[in-house]
C-alpha positions as CSV (number, residue, x, y, z in Angstrom):
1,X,143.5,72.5,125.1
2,X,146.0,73.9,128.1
3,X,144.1,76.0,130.5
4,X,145.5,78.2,132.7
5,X,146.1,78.3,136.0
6,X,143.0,78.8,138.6
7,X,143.6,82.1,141.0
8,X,142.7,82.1,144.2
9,X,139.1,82.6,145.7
10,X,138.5,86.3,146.6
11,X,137.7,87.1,149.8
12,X,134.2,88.6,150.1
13,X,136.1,91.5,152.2
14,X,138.6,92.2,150.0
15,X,136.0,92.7,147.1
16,X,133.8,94.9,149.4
17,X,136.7,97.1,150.2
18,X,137.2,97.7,146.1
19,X,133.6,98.0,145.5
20,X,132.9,101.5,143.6
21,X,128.9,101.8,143.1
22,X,128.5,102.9,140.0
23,X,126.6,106.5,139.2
24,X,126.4,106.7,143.1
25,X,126.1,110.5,143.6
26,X,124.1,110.8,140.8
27,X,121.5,108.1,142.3
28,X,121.0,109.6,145.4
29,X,120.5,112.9,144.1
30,X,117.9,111.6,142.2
31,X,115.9,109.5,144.6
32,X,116.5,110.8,147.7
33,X,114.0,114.0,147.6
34,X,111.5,111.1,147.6
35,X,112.7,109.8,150.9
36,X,112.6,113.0,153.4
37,X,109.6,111.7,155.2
38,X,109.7,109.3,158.6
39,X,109.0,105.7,157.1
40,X,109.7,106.7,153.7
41,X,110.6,103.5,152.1
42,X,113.6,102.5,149.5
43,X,113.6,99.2,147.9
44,X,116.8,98.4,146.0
45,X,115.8,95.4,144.4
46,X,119.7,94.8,143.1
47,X,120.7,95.2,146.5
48,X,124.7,93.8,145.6
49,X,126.9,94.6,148.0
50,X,125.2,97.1,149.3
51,X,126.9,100.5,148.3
52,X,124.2,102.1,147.1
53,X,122.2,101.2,149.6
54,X,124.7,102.7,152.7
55,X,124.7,106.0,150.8
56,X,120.8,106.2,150.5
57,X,120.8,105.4,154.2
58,X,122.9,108.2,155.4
59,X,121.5,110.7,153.1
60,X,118.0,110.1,154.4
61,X,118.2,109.2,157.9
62,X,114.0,108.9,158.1
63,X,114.0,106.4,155.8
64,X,113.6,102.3,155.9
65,X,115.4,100.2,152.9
66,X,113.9,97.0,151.8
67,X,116.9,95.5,149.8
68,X,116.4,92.5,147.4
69,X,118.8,90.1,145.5
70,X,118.6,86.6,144.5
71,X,122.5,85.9,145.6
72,X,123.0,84.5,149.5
73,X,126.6,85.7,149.0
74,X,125.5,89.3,148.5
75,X,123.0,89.6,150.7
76,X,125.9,88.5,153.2
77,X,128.2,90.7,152.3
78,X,125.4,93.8,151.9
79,X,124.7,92.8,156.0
80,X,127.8,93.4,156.6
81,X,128.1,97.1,155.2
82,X,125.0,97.8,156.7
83,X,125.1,96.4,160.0
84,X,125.2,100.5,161.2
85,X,122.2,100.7,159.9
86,X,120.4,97.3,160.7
87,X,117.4,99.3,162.7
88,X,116.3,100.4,159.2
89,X,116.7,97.6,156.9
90,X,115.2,94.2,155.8
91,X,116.7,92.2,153.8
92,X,115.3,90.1,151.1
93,X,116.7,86.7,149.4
94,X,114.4,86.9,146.1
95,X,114.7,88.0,142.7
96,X,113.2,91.4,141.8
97,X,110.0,90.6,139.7
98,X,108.6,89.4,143.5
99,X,108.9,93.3,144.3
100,X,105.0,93.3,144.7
101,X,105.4,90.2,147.2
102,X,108.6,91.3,149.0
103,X,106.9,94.8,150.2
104,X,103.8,93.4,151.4
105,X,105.5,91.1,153.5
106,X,107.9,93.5,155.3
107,X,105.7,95.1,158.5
108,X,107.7,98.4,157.8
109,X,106.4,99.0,154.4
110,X,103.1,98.0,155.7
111,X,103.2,100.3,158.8
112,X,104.1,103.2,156.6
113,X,101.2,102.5,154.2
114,X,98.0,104.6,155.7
115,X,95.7,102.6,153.6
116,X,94.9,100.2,150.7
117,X,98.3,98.1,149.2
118,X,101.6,99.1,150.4
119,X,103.3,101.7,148.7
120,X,107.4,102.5,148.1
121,X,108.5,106.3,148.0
122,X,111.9,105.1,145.7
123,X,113.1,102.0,143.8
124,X,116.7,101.6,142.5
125,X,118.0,98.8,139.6
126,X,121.2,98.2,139.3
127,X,120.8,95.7,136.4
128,X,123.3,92.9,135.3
129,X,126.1,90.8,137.2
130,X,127.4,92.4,140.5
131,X,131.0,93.3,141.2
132,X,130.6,90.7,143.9
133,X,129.6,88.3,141.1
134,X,132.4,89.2,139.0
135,X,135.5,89.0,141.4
136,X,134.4,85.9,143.1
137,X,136.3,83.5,139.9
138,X,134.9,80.1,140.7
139,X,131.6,81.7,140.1
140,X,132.4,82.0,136.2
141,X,130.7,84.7,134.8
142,X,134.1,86.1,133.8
143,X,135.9,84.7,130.2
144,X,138.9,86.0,131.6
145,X,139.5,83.5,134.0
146,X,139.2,79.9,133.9
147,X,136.6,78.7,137.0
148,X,133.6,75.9,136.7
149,X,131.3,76.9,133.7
150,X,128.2,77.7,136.7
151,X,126.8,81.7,136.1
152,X,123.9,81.2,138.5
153,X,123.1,84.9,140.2
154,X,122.1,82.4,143.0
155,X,124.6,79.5,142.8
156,X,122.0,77.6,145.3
157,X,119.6,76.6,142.5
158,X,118.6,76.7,138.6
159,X,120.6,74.9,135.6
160,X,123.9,76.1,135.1
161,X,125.2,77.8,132.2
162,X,127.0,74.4,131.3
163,X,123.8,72.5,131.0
164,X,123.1,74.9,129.1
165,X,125.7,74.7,126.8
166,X,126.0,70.9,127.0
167,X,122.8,70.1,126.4
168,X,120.4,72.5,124.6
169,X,120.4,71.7,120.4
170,X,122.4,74.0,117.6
171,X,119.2,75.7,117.2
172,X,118.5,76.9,120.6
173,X,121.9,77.9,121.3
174,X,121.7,79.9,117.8
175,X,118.6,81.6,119.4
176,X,119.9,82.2,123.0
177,X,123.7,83.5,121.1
178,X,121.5,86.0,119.0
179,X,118.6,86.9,121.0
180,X,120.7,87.7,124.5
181,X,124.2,88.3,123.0
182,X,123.0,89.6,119.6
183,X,126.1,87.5,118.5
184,X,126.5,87.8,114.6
185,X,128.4,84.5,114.4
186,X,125.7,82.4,116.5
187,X,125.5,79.8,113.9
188,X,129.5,79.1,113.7
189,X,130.1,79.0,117.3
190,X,126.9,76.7,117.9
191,X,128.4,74.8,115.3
192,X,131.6,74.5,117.0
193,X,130.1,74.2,120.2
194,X,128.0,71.3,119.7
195,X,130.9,69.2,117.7
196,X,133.5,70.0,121.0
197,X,131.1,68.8,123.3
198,X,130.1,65.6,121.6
199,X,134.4,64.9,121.9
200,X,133.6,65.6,126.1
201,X,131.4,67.6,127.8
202,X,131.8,71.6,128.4
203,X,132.5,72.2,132.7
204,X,135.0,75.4,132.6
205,X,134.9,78.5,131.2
206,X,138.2,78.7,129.4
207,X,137.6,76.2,127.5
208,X,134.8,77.5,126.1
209,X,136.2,80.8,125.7
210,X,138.9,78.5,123.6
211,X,136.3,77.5,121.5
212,X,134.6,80.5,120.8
213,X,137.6,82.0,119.3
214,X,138.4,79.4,117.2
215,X,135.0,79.7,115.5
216,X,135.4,83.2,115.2
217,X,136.8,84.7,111.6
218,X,140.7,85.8,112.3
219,X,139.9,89.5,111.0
220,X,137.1,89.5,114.3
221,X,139.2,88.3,116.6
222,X,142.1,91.6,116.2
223,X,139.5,94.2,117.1
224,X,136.4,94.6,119.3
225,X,138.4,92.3,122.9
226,X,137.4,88.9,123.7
227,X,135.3,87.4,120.9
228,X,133.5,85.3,124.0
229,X,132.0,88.6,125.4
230,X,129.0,88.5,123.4
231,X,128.5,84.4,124.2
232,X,129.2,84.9,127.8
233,X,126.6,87.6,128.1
234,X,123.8,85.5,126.4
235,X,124.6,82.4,128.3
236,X,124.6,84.5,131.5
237,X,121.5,86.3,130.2
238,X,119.9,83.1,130.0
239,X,121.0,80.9,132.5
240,X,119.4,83.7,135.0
241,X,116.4,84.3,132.8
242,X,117.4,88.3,133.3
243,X,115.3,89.5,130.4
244,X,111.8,88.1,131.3
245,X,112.5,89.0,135.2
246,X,113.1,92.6,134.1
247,X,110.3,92.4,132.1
248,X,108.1,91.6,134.9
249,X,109.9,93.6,137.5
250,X,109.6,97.0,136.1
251,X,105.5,97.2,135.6
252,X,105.5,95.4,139.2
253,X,107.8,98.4,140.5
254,X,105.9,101.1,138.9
255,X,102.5,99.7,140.2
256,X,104.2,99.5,144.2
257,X,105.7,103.5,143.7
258,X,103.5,106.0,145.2
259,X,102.7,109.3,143.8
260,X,105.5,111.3,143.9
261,X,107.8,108.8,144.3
262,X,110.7,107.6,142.1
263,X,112.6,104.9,140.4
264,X,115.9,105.1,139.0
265,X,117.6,101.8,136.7
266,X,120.5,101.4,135.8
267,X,121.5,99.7,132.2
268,X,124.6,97.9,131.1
269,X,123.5,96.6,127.6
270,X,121.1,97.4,125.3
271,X,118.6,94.9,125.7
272,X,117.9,95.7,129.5
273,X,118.0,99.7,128.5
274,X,115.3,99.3,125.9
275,X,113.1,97.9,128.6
276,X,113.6,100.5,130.8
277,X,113.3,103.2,128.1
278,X,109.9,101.5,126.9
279,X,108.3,100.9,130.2
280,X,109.0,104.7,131.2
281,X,108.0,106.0,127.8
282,X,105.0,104.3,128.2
283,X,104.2,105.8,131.6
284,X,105.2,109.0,130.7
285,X,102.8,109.1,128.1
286,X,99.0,110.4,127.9
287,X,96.4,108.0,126.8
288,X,94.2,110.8,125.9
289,X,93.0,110.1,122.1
290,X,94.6,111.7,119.5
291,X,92.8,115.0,118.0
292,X,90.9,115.6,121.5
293,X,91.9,119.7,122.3
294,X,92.4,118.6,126.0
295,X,93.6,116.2,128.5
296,X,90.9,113.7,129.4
297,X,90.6,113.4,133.4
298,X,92.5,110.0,134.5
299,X,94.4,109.7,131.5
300,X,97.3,112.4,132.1
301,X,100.9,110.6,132.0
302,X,101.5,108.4,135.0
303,X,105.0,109.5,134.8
304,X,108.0,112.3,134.7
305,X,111.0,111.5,133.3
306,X,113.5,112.6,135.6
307,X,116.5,112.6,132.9
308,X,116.9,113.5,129.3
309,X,117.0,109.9,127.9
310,X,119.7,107.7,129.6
311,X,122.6,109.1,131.0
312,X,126.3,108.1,130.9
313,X,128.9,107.6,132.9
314,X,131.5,110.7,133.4
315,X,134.9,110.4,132.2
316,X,135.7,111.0,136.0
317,X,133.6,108.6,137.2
318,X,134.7,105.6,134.5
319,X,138.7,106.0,135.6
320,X,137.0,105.5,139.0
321,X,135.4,102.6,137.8
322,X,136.3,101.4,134.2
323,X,132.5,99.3,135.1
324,X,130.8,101.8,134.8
325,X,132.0,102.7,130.7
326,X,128.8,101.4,129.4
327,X,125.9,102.4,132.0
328,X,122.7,104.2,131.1
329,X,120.9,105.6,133.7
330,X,117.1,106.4,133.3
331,X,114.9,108.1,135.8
332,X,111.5,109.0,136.5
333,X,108.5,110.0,139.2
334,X,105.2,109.2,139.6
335,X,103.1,111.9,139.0
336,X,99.6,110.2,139.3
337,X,98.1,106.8,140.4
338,X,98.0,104.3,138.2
339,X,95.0,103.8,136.8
């Protein structure tokens, strides 16, 4: 199969300069009445490139941000924007279900804290793969450019998403293609998958994209873009075990957010959004027993929901940033300790 022709690596600066945060008004209208006090504390625990991060800065000039991402490269590039703000910020190589860890560990946090565990007045989530991610091709999270088959968030450790597809059986890569990609056609591209790498072994991401559409029915491949969307977002899924870290990291940022403060997430796909929506459901809940005439001390709703289910991106805002077509935004305050 003819592949095409490699582009150039993209400068980190060039990428930076491009970078439109996505939802960024809208974010820091919603957490910054949380950050008004002297050491109030932000943690963006997607930190990126650091876009949202600048803007929560500015807007709140009392506050300290703790910023978090498991990618060297953007934890370069978010020093960079924020280098007018260094006095106020620590940042963090580590992936965002260590939240708990990360905040105890930063003396700002701890100095703010007046007693008992260290508390956060707002958390962001930016979920998914960063612009940084994106634009930087040898990376290979895109399947519309040929680059090395890698898709590691941090490209200095973990299995890449061609050991992944080189080595794991027909059934596991059935499971990953359904589970993370909710592929329909799992079983046909596994099938094709695993009898193209037996003829020589899968290392860039064309070909695979190649290979995909070939096991794709004809009538599929006319409507709906790419037919390797779907398989590119499970491998990428898995690869960086996103699912189970953002099951872990959103319980582990409710339980750090102090009373009255707030957390705002941001979803690209439906998987990650019915996280979010069932962890803040859940807190927004009462645990009172059903039939009682009134609320049961200590078991009021931990939460507010700060928006009316998940919110979308603008028409305004997506020809700004055509990344931003399939966001869902969910919001929501603490309103009581946990218990």
């Amino acid at each position: 199969m003819s592949t095409p022709d490699r582009p150039p690596r993209t400068s980190a600066a060039s990428v930076e300069d491009r970078h439109v945060p996505v939802k960024l008004a809208r974010c820091v209208e919603l957490l910054a009445p949380a950050l008004q006090d002297h050491g109030s504390v932000v943690v963006d625990a997607t930190l990126g490139m650091g876009g949202h991060a600048a803007a929560l800065l500015e807007a709140c000039p009392l506050a300290h941000l703790v910023g978090i991402d498991r990618d060297p490269d953007a934890l370069a590039a978010a020093a960079r924007r924020l280098s007018a703000h260094a006095g106020r910020t620590t940042l963090v190589h580590a992936v965002y279900d260590e939240i708990a860890d990360v905040i105890a560990s930063v003396p700002a946090v701890r100095e703010g804290s007046r007693r008992g565990r260290p508390r956060v007045a707002a958390v962001l989530m930016d979920l998914g793969v960063s612009s940084l991610q994106l634009d930087e091709v040898s990376r290979g999270f895109s399947y519309s450019r040929d680059a090395d088959l890698d898709m590691r968030m941090d490209a200095t450790s973990g299995r890449r998403a061609a050991d992944l597809v080189n080595t794991a059986p027909r059934a596991e890569l059935i499971r990953v293609l359904r589970t993370y990609g909710e592929e329909r056609f799992a079983p046909r591209i596994a099938d094709a998958v695993v009898a193209e790498r037996a003829r020589e072994p899968f290392t860039t991401s064309a070909r695979l994209v190649d290979v995909v559409r070939s096991a794709v029915p004809a009538a599929t491949r006319r409507t709906g873009g790419n037919p390797a969307k779907r398989t590119f977002q499970a491998l990428r899924i898995a690869v960086n075990d996103e699912l189970d870290a953002l099951a872990a990291a959103l319980p582990a940022a409710l339980g750090v957010l102090a009373v009255g403060g707030r957390i705002a997430v941001m979803s690209y796909q439906s998987l990650e959004d019915r996280l979010v929506k069932q962890a803040f459901a859940a807190g927004a809940a009462s645990t009172t027993p059903a039939g009682l005439p009134v609320e049961l001390p200590g078991h009021e709703p931990e939460l507010t929901l700060l928006t009316r289910g998940a919110e979308l991106a603008t028409e305004a805002e997506v020809a700004e940033n055509p990344r931003a077509a399939p966001v869902r935004l969910r919001a929501a305050q603490r309103s009581r300790q946990a218990s």
